[in-house]
DRENDO-1510 file (C-alpha; in Angstrom, 1 decimal, always signed):
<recs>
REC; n; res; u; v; w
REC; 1; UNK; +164.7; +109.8; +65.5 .
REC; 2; UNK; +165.4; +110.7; +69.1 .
REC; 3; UNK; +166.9; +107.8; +71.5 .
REC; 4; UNK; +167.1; +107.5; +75.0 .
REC; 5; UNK; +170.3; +105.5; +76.7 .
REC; 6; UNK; +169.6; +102.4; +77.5 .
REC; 7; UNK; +169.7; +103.2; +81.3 .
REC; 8; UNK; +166.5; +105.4; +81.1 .
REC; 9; UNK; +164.6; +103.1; +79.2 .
REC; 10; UNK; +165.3; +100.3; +81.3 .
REC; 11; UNK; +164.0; +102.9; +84.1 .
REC; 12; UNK; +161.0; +103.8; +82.0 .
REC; 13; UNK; +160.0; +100.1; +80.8 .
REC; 14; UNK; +160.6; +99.2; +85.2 .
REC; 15; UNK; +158.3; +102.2; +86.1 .
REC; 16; UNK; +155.7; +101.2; +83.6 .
REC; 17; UNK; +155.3; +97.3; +84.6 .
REC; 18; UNK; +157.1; +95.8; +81.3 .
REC; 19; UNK; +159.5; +93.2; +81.8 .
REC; 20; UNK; +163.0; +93.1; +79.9 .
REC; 21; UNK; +164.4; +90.0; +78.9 .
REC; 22; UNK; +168.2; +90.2; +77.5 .
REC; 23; UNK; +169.4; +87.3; +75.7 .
REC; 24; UNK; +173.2; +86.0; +76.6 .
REC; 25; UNK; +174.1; +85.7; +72.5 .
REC; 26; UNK; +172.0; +89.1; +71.9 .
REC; 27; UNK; +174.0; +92.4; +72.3 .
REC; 28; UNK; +171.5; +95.0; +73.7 .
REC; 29; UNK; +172.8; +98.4; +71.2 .
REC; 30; UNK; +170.5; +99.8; +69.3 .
REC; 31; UNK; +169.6; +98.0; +66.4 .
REC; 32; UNK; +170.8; +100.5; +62.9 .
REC; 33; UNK; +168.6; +98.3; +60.3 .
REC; 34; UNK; +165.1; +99.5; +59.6 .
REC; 35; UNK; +163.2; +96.6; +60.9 .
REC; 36; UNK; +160.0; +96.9; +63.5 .
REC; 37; UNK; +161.3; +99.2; +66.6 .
REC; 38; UNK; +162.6; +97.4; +69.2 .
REC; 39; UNK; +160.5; +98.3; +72.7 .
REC; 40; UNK; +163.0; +101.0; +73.7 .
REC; 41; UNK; +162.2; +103.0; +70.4 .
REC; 42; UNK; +158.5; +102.9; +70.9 .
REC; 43; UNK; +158.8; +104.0; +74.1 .
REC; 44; UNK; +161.0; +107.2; +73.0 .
REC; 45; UNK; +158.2; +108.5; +71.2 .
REC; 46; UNK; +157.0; +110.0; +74.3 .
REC; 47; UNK; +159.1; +112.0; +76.0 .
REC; 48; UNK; +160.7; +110.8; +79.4 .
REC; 49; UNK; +158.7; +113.6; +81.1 .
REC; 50; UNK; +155.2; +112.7; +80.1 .
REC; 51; UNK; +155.7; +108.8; +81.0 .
REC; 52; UNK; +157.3; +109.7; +84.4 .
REC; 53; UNK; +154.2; +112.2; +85.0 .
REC; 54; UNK; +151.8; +109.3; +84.1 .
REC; 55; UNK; +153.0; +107.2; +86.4 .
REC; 56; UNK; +153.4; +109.3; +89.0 .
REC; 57; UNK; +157.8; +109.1; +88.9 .
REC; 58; UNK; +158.2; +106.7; +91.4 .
REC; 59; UNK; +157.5; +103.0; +91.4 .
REC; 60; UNK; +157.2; +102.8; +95.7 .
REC; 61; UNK; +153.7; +104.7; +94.7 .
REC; 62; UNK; +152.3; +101.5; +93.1 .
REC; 63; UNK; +153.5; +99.0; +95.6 .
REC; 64; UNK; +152.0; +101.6; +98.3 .
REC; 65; UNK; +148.6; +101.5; +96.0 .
REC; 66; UNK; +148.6; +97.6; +95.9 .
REC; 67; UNK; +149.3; +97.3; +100.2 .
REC; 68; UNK; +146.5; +99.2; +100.4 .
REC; 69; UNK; +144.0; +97.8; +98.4 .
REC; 70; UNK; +144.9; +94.5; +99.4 .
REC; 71; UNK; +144.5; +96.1; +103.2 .
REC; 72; UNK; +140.8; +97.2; +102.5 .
REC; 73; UNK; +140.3; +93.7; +101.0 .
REC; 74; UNK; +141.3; +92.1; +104.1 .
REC; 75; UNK; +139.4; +94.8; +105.9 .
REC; 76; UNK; +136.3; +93.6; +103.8 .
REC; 77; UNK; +136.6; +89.8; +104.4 .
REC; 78; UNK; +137.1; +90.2; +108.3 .
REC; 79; UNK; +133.8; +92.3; +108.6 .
REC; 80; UNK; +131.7; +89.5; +106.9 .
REC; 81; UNK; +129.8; +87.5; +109.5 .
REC; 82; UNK; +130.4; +84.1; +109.5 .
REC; 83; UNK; +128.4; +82.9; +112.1 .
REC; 84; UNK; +125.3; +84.3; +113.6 .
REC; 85; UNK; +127.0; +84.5; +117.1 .
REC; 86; UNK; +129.0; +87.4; +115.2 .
REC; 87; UNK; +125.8; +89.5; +114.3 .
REC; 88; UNK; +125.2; +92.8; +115.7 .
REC; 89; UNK; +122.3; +91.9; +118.5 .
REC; 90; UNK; +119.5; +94.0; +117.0 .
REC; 91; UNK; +119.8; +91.8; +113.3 .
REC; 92; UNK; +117.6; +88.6; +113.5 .
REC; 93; UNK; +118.8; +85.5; +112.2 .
REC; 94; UNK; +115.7; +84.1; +110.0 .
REC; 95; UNK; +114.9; +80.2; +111.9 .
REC; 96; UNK; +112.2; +77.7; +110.5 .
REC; 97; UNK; +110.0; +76.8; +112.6 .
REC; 98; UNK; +107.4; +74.5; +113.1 .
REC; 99; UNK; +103.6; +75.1; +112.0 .
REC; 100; UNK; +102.5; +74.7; +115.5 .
REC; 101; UNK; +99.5; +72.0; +115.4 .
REC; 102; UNK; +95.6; +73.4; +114.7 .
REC; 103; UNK; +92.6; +71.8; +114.7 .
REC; 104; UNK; +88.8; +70.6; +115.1 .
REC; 105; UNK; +87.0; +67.5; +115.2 .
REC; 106; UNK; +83.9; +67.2; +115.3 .
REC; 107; UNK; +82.0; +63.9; +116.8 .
REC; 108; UNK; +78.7; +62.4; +116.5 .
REC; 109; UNK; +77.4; +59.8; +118.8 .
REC; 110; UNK; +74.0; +57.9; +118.2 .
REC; 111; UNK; +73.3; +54.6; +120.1 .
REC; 112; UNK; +75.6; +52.5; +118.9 .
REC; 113; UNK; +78.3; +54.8; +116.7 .
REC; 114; UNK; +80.6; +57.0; +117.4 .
REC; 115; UNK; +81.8; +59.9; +114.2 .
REC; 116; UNK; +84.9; +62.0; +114.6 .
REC; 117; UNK; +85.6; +63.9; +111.4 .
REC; 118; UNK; +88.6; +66.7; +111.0 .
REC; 119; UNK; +86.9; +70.0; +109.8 .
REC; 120; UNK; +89.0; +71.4; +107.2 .
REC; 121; UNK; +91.4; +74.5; +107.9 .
REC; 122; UNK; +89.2; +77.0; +105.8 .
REC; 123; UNK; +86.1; +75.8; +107.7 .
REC; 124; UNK; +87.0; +78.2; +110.7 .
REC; 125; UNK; +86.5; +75.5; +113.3 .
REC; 126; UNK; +82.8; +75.0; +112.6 .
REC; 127; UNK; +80.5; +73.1; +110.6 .
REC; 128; UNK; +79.4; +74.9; +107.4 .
REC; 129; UNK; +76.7; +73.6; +105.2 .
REC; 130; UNK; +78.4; +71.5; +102.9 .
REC; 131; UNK; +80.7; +69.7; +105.8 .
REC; 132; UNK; +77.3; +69.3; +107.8 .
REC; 133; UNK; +75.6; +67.3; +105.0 .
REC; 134; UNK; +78.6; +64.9; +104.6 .
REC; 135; UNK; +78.9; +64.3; +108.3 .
REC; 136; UNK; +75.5; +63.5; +108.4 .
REC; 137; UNK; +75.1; +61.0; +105.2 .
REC; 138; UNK; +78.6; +59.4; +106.7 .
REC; 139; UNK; +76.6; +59.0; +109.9 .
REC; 140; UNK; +73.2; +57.3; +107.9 .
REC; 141; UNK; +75.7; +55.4; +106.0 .
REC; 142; UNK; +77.1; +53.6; +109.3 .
REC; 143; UNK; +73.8; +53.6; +111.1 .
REC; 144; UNK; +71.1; +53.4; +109.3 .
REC; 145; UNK; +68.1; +53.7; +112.7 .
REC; 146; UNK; +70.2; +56.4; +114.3 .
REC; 147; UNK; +67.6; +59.0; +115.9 .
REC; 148; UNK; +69.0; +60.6; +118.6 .
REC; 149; UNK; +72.2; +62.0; +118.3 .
REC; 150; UNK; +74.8; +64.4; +120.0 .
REC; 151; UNK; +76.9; +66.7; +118.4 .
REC; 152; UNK; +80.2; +68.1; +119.9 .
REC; 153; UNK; +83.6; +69.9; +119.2 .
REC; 154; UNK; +87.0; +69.4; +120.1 .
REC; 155; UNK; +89.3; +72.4; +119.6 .
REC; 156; UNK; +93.0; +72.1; +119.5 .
REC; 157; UNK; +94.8; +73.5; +121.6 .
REC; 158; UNK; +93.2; +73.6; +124.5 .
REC; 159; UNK; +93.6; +76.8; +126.9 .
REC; 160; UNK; +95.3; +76.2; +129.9 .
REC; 161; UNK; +97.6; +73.3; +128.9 .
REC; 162; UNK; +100.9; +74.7; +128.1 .
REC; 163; UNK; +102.0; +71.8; +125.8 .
REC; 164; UNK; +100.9; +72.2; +122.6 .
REC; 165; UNK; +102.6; +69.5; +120.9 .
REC; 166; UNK; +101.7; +66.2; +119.1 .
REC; 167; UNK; +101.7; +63.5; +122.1 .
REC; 168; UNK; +99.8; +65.9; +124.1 .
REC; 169; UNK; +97.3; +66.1; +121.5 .
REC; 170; UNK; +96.9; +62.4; +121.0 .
REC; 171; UNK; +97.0; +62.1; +124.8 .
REC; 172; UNK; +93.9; +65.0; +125.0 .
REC; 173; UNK; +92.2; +63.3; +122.3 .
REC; 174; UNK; +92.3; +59.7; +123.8 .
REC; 175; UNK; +90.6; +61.2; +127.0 .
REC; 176; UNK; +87.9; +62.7; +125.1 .
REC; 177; UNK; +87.3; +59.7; +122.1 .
REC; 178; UNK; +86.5; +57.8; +125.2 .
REC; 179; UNK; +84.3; +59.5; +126.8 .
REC; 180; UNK; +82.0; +60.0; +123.9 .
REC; 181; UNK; +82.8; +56.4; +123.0 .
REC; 182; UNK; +81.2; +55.3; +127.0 .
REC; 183; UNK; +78.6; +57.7; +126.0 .
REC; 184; UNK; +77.1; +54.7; +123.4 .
REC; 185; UNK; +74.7; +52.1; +124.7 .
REC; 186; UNK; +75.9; +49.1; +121.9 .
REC; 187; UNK; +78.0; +46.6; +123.3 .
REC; 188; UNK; +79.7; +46.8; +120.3 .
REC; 189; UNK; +79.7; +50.3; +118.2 .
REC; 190; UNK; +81.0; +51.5; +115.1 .
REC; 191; UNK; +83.8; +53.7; +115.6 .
REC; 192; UNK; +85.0; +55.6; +112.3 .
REC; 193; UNK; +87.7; +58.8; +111.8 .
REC; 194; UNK; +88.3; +61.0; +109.2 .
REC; 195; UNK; +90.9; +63.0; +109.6 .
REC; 196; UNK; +94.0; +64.1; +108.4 .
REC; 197; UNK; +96.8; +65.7; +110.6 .
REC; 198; UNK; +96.6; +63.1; +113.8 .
REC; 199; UNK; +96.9; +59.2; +113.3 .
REC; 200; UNK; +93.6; +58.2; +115.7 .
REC; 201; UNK; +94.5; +54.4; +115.1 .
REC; 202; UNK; +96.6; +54.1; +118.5 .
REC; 203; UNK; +93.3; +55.1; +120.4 .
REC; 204; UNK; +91.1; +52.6; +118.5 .
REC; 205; UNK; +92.6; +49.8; +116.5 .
REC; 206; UNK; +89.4; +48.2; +115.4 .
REC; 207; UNK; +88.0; +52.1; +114.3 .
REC; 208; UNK; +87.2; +52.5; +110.7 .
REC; 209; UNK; +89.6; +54.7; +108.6 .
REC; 210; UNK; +87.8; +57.2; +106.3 .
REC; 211; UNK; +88.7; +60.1; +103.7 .
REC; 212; UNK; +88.9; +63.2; +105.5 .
REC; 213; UNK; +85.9; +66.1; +105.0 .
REC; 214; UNK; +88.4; +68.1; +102.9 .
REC; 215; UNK; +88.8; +65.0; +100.6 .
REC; 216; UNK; +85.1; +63.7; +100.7 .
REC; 217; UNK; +84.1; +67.7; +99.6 .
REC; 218; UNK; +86.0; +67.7; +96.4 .
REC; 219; UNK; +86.7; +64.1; +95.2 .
REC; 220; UNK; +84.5; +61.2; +94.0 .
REC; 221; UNK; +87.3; +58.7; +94.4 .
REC; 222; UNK; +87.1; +59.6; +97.7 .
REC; 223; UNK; +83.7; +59.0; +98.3 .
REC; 224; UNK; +83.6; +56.1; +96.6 .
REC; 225; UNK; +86.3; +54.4; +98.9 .
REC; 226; UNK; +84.5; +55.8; +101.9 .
REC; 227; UNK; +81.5; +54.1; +101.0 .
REC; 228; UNK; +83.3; +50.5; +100.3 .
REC; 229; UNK; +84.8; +50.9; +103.5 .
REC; 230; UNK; +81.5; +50.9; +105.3 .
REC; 231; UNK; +80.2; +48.3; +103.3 .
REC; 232; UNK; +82.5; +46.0; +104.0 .
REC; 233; UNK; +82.0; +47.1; +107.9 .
REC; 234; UNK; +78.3; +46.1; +107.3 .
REC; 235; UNK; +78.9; +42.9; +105.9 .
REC; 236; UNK; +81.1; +42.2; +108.4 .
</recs>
């Protein structure tokens, strides 16, 4: 069996990455007995050619390899963004905004009550048959000798005012609830909401609260609490 000096397979174990511990109160000759080969005699069943060619005979080659991977790694990190002042200026940074506010009310005002019911989203701003028919039984329900009465919309927002938000809705809606509310002739009328998006109890403490349309449309609960509401209105 062919040997190398220990030298050259010190030299081939450096190039190939495997370290070499030598024990103090180990000699480092070649062991004669026929036990398992040591590390230097597996290696010396290649030849010293073939593991120099594999690893490319010089050990600089590696380290060079590793600066430069670690280079392109650092290269990598510093082009991730981490903020979006650092974006190029034609990539948008996705924001969440705010649903801005939409919707209708529609009012009904008889002698001596006053109706403003929220139309549902999917009604288009209008009064379909279904919503129609509720309005009208909620109106019976609350005044019972109603004969004359006016119908009218409230859109929101309105064109021309530039604030769209939700105090200058409540603020638009106050000046309107009123003047459909001086448009009674009761010295005291029944004022009742339905709705759903704006909180109309700051304009009129004393109104009655109701299910909104979308509710009274698809739940009997709903209706039924409606109703008991205006009960106890009428027994009041």
């Amino acid at each position: 069996m062919q040997t190398l000096p220990p030298e050259e397979s010190r030299k081939i174990l450096d190039a190939m990455g495997i370290p070499v511990v030598v024990l103090r109160d180990r000699p480092i000759d070649t062991p004669t007995s026929e036990s398992e080969p040591t590390p230097s005699e597996s290696v010396s069943r290649k030849t010293a050619s073939d593991l120099i060619q594999s690893l490319d005979n010089s050990p600089s080659k590696v380290s060079e390899t590793i600066k430069v991977r670690e280079l392109e790694k650092a290269n990598a990190l510093e082009a991730v963004p981490t903020d979006s002042s650092s974006l190029p200026s034609d990539v948008s940074v996705p924001t969440t905004e705010q649903k801005p506010l939409r919707f209708t009310l529609v009012s009904a005002v008889s002698a001596d009550t006053l109706l403003a019911c929220e139309l549902p989203e999917w009604a288009g701003g209008l009064l379909e048959g279904r919503l129609t028919g509720l309005c009208a039984d909620l109106l019976r329900a609350l005044s019972p000798s109603a004969q004359d009465v006016d119908w009218q919309y409230f859109h929101w927002p309105i064109s021309g005012i530039k604030d769209h938000g939700r105090e200058a809705a409540i603020d638009a809606l106050d000046a309107w609830l009123h003047r459909r509310w001086a448009e009674t002739t009761s010295t005291d009328p029944v004022i009742a909401f339905a709705v759903s998006q704006i909180d109309l109890s700051s304009i009129f403490s004393d109104a009655l609260v109701l299910p909104s349309l979308e509710e009274l449309a698809v739940s009997s609960n709903a209706k039924r609490l409606a109703w008991g509401v205006m009960r106890e209105r009428a027994r009041g």
